[in-house]
N, C-alpha and C positions, 0 to 999 in steps of 0.2 A: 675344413670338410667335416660335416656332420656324418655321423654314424646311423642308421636305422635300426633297431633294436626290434625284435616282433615281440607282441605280446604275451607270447607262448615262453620265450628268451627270457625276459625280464620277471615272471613268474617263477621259471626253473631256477633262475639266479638268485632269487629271492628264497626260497625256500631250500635252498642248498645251505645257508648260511644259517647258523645258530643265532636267535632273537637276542637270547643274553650267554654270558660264558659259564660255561658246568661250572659247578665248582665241586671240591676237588675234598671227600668226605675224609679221606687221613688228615689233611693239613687243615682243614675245620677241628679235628677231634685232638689234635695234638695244636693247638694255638693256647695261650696259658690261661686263657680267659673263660676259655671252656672245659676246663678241669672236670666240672659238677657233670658235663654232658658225656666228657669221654668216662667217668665213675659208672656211669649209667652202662653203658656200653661193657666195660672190663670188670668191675668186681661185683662178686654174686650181690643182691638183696639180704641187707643186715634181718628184714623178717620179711619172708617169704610168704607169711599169710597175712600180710600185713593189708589188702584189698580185698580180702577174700569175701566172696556174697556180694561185690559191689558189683556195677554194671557201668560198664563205662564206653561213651560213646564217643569220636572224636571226627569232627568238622571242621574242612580245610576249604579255603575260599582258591582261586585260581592266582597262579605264583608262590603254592607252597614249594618247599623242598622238600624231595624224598628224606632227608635226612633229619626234618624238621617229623615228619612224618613218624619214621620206623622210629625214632629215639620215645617219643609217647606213649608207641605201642612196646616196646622194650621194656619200657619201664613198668606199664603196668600188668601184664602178662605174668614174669615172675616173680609177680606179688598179687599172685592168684586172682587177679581182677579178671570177672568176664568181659572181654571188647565186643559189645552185643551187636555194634555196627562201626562199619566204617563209611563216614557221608561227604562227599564232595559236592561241590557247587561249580553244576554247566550252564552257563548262560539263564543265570538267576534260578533255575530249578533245581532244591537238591534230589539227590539222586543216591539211591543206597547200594553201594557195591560189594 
């Protein structure tokens, strides 16, 4: 016996579901391989005006991770870099947020 499913059904059931699995930013920052990225995260900037006067703009296509993300802006923030934009790409157009 088949089942009939409405369109409206198989939409909601689809969109309840996460596309890919989070993942999970302690056990990315604590894995050993990432040492350099969690340094980033926990100990201050060995020189703090080490950016400084620079301008720095950071472009992320679709399937960035946030964590791929803040870890750039982290870094160059306290090391006085101005982040003069942040630009994402929607459907081929980028777009300045």
């Amino acid at each position: 016996m088949t089942q009939n499913t409405s369109p409206l059904r198989a939409l909601l059931n689809v969109e309840a579901s996460a596309p890919v699995p989070k993942l999970c930013n302690a056990r990315t920052l604590d894995a050993p391989e990432n040492s350099a990225i969690r340094d980033i995260w926990l100990l201050p900037p060995d020189n703090p005006k080490l950016h400084a006067g620079r301008k720095v703009a950071v472009i992320a296509t679709d399937g960035v991770e946030e964590i791929e993300l803040n870890t750039v802006l982290h870094y160059f923030r306290p090391r006085s870099a101005q982040v003069a934009a942040f630009i994402h790409a929607i459907n081929d157009l980028l777009v300045a947020a």
